[in-house]
C-alpha positions as CSV (number, residue, x, y, z in Angstrom):
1,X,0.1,26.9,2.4
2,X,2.0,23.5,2.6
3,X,0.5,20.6,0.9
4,X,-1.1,18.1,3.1
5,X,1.5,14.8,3.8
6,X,0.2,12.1,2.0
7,X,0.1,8.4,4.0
8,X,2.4,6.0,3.1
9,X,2.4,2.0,3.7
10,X,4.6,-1.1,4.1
11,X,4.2,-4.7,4.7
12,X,3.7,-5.7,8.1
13,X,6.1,-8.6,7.4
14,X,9.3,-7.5,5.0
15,X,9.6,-11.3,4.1
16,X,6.7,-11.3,1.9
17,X,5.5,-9.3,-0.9
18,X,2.9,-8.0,-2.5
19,X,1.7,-7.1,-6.1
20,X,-1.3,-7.1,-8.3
21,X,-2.4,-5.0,-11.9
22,X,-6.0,-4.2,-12.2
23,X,-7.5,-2.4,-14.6
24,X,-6.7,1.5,-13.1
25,X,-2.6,0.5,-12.9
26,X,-0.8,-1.6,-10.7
27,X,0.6,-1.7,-7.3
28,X,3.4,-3.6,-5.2
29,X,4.9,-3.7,-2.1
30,X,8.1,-5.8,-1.5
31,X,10.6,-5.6,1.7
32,X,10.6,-2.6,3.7
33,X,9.5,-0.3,0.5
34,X,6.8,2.3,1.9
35,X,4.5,3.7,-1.4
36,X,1.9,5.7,-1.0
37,X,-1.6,4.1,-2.1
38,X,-3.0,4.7,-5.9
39,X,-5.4,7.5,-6.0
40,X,-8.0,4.2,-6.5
41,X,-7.0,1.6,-4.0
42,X,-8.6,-1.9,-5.5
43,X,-11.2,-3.7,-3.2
44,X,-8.1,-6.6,-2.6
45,X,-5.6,-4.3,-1.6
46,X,-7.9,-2.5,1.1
47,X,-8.6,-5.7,2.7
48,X,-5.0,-6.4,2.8
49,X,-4.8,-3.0,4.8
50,X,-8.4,-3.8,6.7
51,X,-6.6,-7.4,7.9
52,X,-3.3,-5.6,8.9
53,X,-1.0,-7.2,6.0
54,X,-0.3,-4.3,4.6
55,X,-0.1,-0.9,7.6
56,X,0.5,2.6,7.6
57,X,3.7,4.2,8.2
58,X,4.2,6.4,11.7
């Protein structure tokens, strides 16, 4: 059985960035990267998502 595709995102705008450490790791964006999420998004970086900063690849 194949292992389910995992989502991966990118900034909405490849001008910015973004990046942040909290206390599970850390996580950044920057250009056109596309990374899939940490297994524990923070609270920050879903609201990036939830305001449409940061969206899922297609």
């Amino acid at each position: 059985m194949a292992a389910a595709k995992k989502k991966k995102y990118k900034l909405k705008d490849p001008a910015t960035q973004f990046a942040e450490i909290y206390s599970e790791g850390s996580f950044s964006l920057a250009g056109d990267q596309e990374k899939e999420l940490p297994k524990n998004p923070s609270h920050d970086l879903l609201k990036r998502i939830e305001a449409g900063f940061i969206v899922e690849v297609e």
